[in-house]
VEXDREN-2710 file (C-alpha; in Angstrom, 1 decimal):
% VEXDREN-2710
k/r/px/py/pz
1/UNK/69.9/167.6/135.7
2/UNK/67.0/167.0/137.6
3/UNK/68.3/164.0/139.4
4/UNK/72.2/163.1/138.6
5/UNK/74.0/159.8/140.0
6/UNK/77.4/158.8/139.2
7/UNK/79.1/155.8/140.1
8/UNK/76.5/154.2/141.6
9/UNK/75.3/150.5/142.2
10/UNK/71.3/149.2/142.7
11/UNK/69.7/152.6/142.9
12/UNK/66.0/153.1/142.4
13/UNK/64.3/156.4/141.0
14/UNK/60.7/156.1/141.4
15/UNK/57.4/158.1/141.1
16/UNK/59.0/161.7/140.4
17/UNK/58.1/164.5/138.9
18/UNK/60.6/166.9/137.3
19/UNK/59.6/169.6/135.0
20/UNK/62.5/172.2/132.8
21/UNK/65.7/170.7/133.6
22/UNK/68.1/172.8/132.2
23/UNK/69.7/169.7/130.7
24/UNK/68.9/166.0/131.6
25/UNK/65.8/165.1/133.5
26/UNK/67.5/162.1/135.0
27/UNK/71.4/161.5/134.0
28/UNK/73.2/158.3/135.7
29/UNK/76.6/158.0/134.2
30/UNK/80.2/156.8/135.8
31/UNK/82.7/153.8/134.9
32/UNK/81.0/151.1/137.4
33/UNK/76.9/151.3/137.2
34/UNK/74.8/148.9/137.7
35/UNK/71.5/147.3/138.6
36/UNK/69.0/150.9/137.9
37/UNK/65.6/150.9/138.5
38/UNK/64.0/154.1/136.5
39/UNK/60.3/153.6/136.9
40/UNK/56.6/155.5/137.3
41/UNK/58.8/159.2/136.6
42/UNK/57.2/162.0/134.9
43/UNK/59.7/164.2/133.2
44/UNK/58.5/167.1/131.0
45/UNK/60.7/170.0/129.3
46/UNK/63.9/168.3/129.6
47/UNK/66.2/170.6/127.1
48/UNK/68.5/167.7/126.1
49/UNK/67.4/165.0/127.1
50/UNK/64.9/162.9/129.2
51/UNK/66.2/160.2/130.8
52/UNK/70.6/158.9/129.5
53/UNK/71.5/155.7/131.5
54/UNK/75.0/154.9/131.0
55/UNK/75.4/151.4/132.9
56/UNK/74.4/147.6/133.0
57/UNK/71.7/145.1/133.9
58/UNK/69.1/148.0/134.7
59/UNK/65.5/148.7/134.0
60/UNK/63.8/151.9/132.6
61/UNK/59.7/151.2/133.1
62/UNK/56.7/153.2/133.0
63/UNK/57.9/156.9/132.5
64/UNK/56.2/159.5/130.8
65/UNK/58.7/161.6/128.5
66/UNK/57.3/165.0/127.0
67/UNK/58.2/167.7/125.5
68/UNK/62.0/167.1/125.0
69/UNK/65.0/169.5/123.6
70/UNK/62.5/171.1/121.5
71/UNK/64.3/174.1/120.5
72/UNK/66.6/173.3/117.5
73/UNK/70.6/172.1/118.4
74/UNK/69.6/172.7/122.1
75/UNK/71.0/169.3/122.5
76/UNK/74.1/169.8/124.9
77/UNK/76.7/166.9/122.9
78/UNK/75.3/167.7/119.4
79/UNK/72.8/165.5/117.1
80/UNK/74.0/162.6/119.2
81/UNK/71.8/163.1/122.3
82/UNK/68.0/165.0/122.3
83/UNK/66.5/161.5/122.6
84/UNK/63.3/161.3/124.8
85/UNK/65.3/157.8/126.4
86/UNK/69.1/157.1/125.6
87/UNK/71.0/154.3/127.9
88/UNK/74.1/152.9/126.7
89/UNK/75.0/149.2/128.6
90/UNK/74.2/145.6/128.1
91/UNK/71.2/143.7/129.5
92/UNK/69.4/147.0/129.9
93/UNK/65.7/146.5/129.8
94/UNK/63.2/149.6/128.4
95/UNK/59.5/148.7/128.5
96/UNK/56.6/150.7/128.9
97/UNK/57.8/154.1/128.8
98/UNK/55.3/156.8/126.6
99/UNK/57.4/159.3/125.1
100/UNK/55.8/162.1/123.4
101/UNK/57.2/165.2/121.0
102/UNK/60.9/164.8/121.2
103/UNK/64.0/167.0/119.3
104/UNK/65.6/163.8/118.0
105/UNK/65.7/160.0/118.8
106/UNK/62.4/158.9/120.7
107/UNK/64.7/155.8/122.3
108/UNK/68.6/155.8/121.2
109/UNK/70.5/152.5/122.7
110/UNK/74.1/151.1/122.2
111/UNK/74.2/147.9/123.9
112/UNK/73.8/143.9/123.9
113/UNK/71.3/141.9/124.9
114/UNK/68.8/145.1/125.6
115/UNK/64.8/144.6/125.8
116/UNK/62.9/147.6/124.1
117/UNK/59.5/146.5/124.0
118/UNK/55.7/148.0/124.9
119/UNK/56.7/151.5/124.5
120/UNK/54.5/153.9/123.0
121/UNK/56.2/156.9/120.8
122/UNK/54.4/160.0/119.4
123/UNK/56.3/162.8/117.6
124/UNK/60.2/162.3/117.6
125/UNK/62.1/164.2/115.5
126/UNK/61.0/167.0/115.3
127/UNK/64.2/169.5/115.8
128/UNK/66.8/166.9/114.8
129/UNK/66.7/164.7/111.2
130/UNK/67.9/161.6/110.0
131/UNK/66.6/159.7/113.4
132/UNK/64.0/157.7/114.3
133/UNK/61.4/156.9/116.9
134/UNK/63.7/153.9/117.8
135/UNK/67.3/154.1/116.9
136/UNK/70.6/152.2/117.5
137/UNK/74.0/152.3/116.0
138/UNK/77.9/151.3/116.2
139/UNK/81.2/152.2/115.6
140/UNK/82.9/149.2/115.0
141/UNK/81.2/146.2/113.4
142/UNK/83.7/143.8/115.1
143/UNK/82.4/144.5/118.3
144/UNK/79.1/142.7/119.4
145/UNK/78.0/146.5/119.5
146/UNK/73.7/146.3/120.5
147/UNK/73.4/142.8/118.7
148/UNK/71.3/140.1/121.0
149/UNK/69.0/143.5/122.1
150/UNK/65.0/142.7/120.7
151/UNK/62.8/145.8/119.3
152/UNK/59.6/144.3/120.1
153/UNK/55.7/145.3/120.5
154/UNK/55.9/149.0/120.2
155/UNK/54.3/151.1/118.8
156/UNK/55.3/154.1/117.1
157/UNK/53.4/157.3/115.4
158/UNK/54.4/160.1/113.6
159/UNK/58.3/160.8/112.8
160/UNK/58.5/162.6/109.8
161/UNK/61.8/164.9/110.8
162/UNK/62.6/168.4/109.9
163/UNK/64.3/169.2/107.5
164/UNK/65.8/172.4/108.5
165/UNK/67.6/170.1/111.0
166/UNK/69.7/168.4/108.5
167/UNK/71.9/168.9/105.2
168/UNK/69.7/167.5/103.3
169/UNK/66.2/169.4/102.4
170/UNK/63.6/166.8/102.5
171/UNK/62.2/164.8/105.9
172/UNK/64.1/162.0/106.9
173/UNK/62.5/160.7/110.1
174/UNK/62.1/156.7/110.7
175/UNK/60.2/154.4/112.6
176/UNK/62.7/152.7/113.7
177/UNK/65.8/153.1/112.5
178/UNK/69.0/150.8/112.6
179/UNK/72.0/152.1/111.6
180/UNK/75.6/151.3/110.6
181/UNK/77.1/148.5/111.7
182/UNK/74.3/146.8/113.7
183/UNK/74.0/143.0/113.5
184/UNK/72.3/140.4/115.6
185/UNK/69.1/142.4/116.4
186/UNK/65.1/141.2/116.3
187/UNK/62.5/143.9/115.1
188/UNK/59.2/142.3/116.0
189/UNK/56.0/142.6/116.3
190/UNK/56.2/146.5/116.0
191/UNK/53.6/149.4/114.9
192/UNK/54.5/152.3/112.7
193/UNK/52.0/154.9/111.5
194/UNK/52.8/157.6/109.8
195/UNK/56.9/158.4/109.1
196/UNK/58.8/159.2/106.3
197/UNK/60.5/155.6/106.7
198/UNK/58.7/152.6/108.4
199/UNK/61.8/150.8/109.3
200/UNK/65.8/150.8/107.6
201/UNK/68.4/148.6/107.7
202/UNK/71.3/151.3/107.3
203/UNK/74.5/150.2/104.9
204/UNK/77.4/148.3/106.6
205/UNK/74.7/146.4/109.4
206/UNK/74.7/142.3/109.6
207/UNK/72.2/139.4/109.9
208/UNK/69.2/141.5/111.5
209/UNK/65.5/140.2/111.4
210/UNK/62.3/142.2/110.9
211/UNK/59.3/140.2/111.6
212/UNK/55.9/140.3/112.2
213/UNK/55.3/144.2/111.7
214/UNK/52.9/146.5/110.7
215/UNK/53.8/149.7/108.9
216/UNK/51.1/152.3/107.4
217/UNK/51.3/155.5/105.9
218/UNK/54.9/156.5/104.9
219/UNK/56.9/158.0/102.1
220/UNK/59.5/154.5/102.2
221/UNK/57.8/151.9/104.0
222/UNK/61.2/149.1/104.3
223/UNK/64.6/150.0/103.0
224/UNK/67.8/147.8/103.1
225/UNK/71.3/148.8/102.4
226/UNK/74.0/147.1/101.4
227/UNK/75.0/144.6/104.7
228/UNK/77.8/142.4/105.3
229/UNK/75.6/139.6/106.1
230/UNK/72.0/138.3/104.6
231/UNK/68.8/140.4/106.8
232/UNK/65.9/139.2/106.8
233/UNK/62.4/140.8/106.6
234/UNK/59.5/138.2/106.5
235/UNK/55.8/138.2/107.8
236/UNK/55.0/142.1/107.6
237/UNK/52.2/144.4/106.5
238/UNK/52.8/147.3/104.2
239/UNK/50.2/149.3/103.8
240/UNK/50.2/152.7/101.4
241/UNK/47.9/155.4/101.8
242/UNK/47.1/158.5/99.8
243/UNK/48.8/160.7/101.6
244/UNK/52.0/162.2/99.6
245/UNK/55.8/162.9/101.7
246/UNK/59.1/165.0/100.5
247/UNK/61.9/161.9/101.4
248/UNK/65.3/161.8/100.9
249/UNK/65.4/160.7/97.2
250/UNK/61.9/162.3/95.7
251/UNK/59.2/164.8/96.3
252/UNK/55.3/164.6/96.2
253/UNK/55.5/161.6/95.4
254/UNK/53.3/158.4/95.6
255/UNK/54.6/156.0/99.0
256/UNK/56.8/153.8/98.0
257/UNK/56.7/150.2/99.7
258/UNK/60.3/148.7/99.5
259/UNK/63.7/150.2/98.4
260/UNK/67.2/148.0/98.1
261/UNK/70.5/149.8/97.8
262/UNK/72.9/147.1/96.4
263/UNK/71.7/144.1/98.5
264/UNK/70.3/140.9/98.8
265/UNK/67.9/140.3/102.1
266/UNK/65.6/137.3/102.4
267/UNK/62.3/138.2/102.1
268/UNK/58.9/136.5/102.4
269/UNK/55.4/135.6/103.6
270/UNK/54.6/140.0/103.5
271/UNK/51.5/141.9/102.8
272/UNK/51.8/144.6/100.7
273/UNK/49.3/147.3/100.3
274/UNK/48.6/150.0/97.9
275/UNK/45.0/151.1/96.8
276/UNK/46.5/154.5/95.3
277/UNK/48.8/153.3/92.9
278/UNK/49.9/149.6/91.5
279/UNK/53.5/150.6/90.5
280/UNK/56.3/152.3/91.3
281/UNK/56.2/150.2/94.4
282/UNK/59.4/148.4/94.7
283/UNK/63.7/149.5/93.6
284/UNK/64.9/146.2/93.4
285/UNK/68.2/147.2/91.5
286/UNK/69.3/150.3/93.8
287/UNK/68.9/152.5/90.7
288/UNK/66.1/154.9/92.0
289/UNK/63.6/153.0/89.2
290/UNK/60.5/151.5/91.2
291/UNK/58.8/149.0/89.5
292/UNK/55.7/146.2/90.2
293/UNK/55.3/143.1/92.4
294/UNK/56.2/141.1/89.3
295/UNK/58.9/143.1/88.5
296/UNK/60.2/143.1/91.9
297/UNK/60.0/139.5/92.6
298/UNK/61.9/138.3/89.1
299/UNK/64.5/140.9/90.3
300/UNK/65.1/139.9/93.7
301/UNK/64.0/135.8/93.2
302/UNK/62.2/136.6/96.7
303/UNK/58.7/137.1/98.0
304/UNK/57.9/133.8/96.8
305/UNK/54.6/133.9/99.4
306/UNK/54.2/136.8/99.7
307/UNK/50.9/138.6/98.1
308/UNK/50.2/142.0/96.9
309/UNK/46.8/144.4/96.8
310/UNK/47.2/147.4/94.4
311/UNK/42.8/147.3/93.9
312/UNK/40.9/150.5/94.1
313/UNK/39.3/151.6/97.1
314/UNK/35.2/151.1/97.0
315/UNK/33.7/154.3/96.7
316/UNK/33.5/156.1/100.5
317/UNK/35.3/153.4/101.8
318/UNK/37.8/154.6/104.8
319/UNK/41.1/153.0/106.3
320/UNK/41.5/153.1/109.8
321/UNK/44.7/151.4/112.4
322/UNK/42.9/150.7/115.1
323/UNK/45.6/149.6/118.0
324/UNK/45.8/149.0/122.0
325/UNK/48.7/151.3/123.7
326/UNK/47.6/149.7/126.9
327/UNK/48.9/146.7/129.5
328/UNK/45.0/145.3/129.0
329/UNK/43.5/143.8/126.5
330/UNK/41.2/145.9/124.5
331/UNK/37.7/145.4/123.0
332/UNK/36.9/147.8/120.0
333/UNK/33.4/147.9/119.1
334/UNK/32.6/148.2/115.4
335/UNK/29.4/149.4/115.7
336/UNK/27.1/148.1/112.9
337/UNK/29.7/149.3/110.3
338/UNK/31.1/146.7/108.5
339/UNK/35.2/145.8/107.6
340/UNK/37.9/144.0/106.0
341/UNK/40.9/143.4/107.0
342/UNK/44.4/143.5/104.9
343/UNK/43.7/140.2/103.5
344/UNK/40.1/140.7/102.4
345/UNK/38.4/139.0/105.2
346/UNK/35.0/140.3/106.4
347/UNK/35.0/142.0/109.6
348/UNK/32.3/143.8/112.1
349/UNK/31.1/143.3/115.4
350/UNK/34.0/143.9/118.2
351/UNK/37.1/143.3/118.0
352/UNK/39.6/142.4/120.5
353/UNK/43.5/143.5/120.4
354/UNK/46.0/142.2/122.6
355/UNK/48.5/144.9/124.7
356/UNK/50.4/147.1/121.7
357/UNK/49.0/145.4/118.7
358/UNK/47.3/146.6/116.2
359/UNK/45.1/146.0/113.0
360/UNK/44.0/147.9/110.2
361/UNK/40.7/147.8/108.6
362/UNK/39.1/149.1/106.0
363/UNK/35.5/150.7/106.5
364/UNK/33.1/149.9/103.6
365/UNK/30.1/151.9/103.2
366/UNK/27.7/149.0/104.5
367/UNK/26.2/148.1/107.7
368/UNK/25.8/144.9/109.7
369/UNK/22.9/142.7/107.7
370/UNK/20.9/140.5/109.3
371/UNK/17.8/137.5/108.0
372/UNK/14.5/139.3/108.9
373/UNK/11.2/137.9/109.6
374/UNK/11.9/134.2/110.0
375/UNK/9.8/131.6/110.9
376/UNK/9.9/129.9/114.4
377/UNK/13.0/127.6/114.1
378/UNK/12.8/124.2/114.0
379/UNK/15.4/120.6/113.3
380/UNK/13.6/121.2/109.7
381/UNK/14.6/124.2/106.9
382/UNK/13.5/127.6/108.1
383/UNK/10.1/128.6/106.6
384/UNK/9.6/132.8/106.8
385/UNK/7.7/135.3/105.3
386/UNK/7.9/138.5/103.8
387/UNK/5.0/140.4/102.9
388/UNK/2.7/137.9/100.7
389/UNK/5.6/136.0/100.1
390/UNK/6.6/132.6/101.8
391/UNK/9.9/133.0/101.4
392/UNK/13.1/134.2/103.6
393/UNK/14.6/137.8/103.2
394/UNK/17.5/139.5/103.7
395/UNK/17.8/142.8/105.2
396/UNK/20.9/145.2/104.1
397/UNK/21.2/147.9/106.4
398/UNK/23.3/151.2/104.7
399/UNK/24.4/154.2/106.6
400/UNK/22.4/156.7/104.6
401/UNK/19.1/156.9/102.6
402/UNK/19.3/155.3/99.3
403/UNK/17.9/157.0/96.5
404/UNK/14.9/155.1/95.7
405/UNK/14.6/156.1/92.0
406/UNK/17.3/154.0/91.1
407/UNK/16.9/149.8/92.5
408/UNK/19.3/147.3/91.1
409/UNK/18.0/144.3/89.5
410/UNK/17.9/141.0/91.5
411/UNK/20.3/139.1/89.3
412/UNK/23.1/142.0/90.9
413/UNK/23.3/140.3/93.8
414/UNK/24.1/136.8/95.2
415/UNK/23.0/135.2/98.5
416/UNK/25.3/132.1/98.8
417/UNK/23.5/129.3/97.9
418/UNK/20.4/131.0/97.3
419/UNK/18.5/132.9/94.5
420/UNK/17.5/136.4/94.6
421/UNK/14.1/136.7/93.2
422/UNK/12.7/140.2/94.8
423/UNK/14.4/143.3/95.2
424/UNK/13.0/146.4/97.2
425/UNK/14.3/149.3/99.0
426/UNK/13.1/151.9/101.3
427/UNK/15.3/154.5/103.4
428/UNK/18.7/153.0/104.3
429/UNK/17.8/149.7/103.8
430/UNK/17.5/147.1/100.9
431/UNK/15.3/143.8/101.2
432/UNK/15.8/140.5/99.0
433/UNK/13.5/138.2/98.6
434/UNK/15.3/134.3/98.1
435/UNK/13.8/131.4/96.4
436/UNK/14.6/128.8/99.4
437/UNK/14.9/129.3/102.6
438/UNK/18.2/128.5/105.3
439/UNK/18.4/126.5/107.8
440/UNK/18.9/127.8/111.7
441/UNK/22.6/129.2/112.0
442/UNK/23.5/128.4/108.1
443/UNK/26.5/130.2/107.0
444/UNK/25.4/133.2/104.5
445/UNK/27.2/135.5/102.7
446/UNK/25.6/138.2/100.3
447/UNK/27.4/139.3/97.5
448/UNK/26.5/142.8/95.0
449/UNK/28.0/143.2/91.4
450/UNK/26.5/146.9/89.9
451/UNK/24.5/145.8/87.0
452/UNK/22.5/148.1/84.4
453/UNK/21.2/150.2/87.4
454/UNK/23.8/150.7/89.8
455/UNK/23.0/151.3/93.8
456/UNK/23.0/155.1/94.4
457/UNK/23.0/157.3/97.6
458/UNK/20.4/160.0/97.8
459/UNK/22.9/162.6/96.6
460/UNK/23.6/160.4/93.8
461/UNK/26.6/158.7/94.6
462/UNK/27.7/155.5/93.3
463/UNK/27.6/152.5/96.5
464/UNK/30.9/150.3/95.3
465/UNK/30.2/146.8/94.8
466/UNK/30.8/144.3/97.6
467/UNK/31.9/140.6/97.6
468/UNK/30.9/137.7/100.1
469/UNK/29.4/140.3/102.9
470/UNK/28.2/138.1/106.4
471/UNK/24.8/138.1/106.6
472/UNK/23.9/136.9/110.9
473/UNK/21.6/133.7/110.8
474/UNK/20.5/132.9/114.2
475/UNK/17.7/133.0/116.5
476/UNK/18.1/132.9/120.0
477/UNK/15.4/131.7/122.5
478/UNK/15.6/132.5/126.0
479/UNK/13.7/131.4/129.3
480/UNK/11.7/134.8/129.6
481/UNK/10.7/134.6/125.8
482/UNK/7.0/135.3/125.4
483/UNK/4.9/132.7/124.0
484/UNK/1.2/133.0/123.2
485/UNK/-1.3/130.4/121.3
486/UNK/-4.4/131.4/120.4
487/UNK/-7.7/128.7/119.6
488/UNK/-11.0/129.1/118.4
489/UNK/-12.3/128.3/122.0
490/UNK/-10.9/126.9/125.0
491/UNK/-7.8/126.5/126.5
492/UNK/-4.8/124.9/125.0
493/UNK/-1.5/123.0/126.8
494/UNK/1.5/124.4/125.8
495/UNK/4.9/122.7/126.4
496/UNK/8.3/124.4/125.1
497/UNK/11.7/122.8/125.0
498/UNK/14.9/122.7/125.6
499/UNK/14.4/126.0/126.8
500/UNK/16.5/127.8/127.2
501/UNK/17.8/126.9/123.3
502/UNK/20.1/127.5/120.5
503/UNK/17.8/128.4/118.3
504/UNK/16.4/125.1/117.7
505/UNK/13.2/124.0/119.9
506/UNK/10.4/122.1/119.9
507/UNK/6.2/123.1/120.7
508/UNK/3.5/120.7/121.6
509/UNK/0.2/121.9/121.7
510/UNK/-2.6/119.8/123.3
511/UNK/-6.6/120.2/124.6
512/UNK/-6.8/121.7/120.7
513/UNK/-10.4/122.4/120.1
514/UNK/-9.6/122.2/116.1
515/UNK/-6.9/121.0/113.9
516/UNK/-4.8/124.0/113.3
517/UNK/-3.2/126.5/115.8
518/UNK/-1.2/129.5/115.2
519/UNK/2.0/129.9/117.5
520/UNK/3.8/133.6/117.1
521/UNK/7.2/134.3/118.7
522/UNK/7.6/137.4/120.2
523/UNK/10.9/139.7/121.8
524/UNK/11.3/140.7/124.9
525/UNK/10.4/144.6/124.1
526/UNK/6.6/142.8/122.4
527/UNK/8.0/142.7/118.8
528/UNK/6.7/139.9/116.4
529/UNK/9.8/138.0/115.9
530/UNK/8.3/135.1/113.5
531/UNK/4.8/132.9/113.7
532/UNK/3.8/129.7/112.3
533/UNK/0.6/127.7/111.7
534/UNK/0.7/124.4/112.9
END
């Protein structure tokens, strides 16, 4: 081992760096140990395992694990160890650690009360199958074995297995993983991205919960065996992809969202996603059948709130998990693409995720829109123009040319409240003229149904339809605006205010040599915003 204690009480192993071990990186095991501090440590090439803490009340924080018991049964115990992290004690707390391309178990813990929470796992079994990228288990249900311990905020990335490192010949790699005769533990909060299974609840385990997790890309995204008391899995998000896995119990096959093997858990208030494919989702009778959402919930009498959304993708639309592996929060900028979230909801801009959260969007082939060439704002409706036309216009902004041989009809597309009378297009970008005009800061959303001539890209590709798309209303006025007036001859008083505004502000013009004036609003870079005559 690179560092080995034994028997020890309140030791602290701090900012080292050990490379190879022949064995452990850092081993602490005896009958009495207590009160560990494992922090800041790099340990790389460790060939069975990274860090195995066999004592109480200690802490493992902030290590970086690489690069463990790569080569296959290096492990020096058997299947049991190669785990980037492995402590076995109560009131153990493991937060914070990255652990990176490991033989077996990313973090393996026997133990009550333990904290695992804010790590960040890449790549774990990749020597060793049936494991996961967070994994616990027990001998005995009888004893309290890890129950008490939390599995909260981490996130976790691709554990598919290796098959050559089991008996059986598919992957079996999970997210996180809890196995026989577990009870009494919290999985919360938790990210999982790519694995052959998101999370299990192994046969012969107790009253665990699973809450508040998301879970993408996987050949089984949730499975539940047969348990001695009720589990519960509520508030998560399953989301297919496209992508197809060899698991345990199939090959090639479509991912499959929820599996039951002869049990009864409480489940409720999920998402469950699946653009590919709108059956074969659920095995509600442990018979290897899947079925539908309807078919699952008449089998189960659960999911009474939860929803389902088995609709096809829009043409080049793109999913994407966007999460924060940091102790900051982190601001995502969008760009001007535009988004929905699991549940439909429009999003673009920048987004901001809290420390180890996550959310997945879906990319739709617009941009940000905006209202062009409005009128100076004022308490009354917006007045703007648009060529010849005194009317307000919308401008759609794509991300390529649009072929310009092809423009849908007006009556293909909604603008809230609002008629579409004009449609033209140039480029990348699509104006509609509107028969009314909105009022500063109105909510608008603009909505596109193909019609007789669909929207087309310049290589000919369909653009999918879109539904309730946000459309930004707002002008803001600031004190180095530029304002000019110009008269027939003299010079005329100007007086602006509140300024600075929100978009709503008032112009008095006096010493008016005749009874019209034309006021023009322009940016700060010289652009003609909007003008008016008064």
């Amino acid at each position: 081992s690179g560092i080995y204690c034994y028997n020890s009480r309140n030791v602290t192993i701090d900012n080292c760096s050990i490379n190879y071990a022949e064995a452990y990186g850092i081993q602490v095991r005896g009958g009495n140990q207590s009160y560990y501090t494992i922090t800041n440590n790099k340990i790389k090439g460790a060939n069975a395992e990274g860090i195995v803490v066999y004592a109480t009340y200690s802490t493992i924080e902030n290590n970086q694990v690489a690069d463990i018991a790569l080569l296959e049964n290096l492990g020096m115990n058997g299947s049991e160890t190669s785990s980037g992290i492995r402590f076995v004690g109560s009131n153990i707390t493991c937060r914070y650690n990255r652990i990176s391309n490991v033989g077996y178990n990313g973090i393996f813990w026997q133990g009550v009360n333990a904290n695992i929470s804010f790590n960040y796992i890449n790549g774990a079994c990749k020597v060793l199958d049936d494991g996961g990228g967070i994994y616990t288990w027990s001998g005995d249900y009888a004893s309290p074995g890890s129950a008490g311990s939390v599995v909260d905020h981490n996130i976790i990335l691709n554990v598919i297995g290796n098959r050559t490192g089991y008996r059986s010949k598919p992957d079996f790699g999970y997210g996180i993983y809890i196995d026989q005769r577990i009870h009494g533990v919290k999985v919360t909060n938790n990210t999982i991205q790519r694995v052959s299974g998101g999370i299990i609840l192994n046969m012969d385990t107790g009253s665990n919960l699973v809450d508040g997790n998301t879970v993408m890309n996987f050949a089984m995204a949730m499975q539940v065996g047969k348990t001695r008391e009720v589990a519960k899995v509520t508030n998560n998000i399953f989301y297919a992809t496209q992508e197809t896995y060899d698991f345990t119990w199939w090959k090639t096959k479509p991912q499959r969202i929820f599996r039951l093997t002869h049990s009864k858990p409480t489940t409720n208030n999920n998402r469950y996603v699946s653009h590919y494919h709108a059956t074969e989702l659920f095995d509600s009778n442990s018979d290897g059948y899947f079925e539908s959402f309807e078919q699952w919930k008449r089998g189960t009498s659960q999911d009474a709130q939860s929803t389902i959304d088995v609709t096809p993708l829009a043409a080049g639309a793109t999913e994407t998990l966007f999460f924060n592996d940091t102790k900051a929060k982190k601001s995502i900028n969008l760009g001007t693409s535009v988004y929905k979230d699991v549940y439909g909801n429009t999003v673009s801009g920048t987004i901001i995720l809290a420390p180890f959260t996550s959310k997945i969007l879906v990319k739709s082939t617009l941009k940000s829109a905006k209202i062009s060439n409005q009128s100076i704002a004022t308490s009354q409706p917006v007045r703007g123009e648009v060529g010849n036309n005194s009317r307000s216009s919308i401008l759609l902004l794509f991300d390529e040319t649009l072929g310009e041989e092809n423009i849908p009809q007006p009556a293909d597309f909604t603008a809230s409240n609002k008629t579409v009378v004009e449609v033209s297009l140039k480029g990348a970008e699509i104006y509609l003229g509107l028969d009314s005009d909105y009022l500063p800061e109105e909510e608008i959303f603009v909505s596109y149904q193909s019609g007789q001539m669909p929207l087309k890209d310049a290589s000919g590709r369909t653009v999918g339809s879109f539904t309730d798309y946000p459309v930004e209303n707002r002008i803001v006025v600031e004190n180095s605006m530029k304002m000019m007036i110009a008269a027939d001859s003299g010079n005329a008083e100007l007086t602006i205010y509140p300024n600075p505004s929100n978009g709503v502000f008032h112009v008095e013009a006096g010493n008016l040599q005749d009874d019209k004036c034309e006021v023009a609003l322009y940016s700060m870079t010289g652009e003609l915003v909007a003008k008016k005559v008064l």
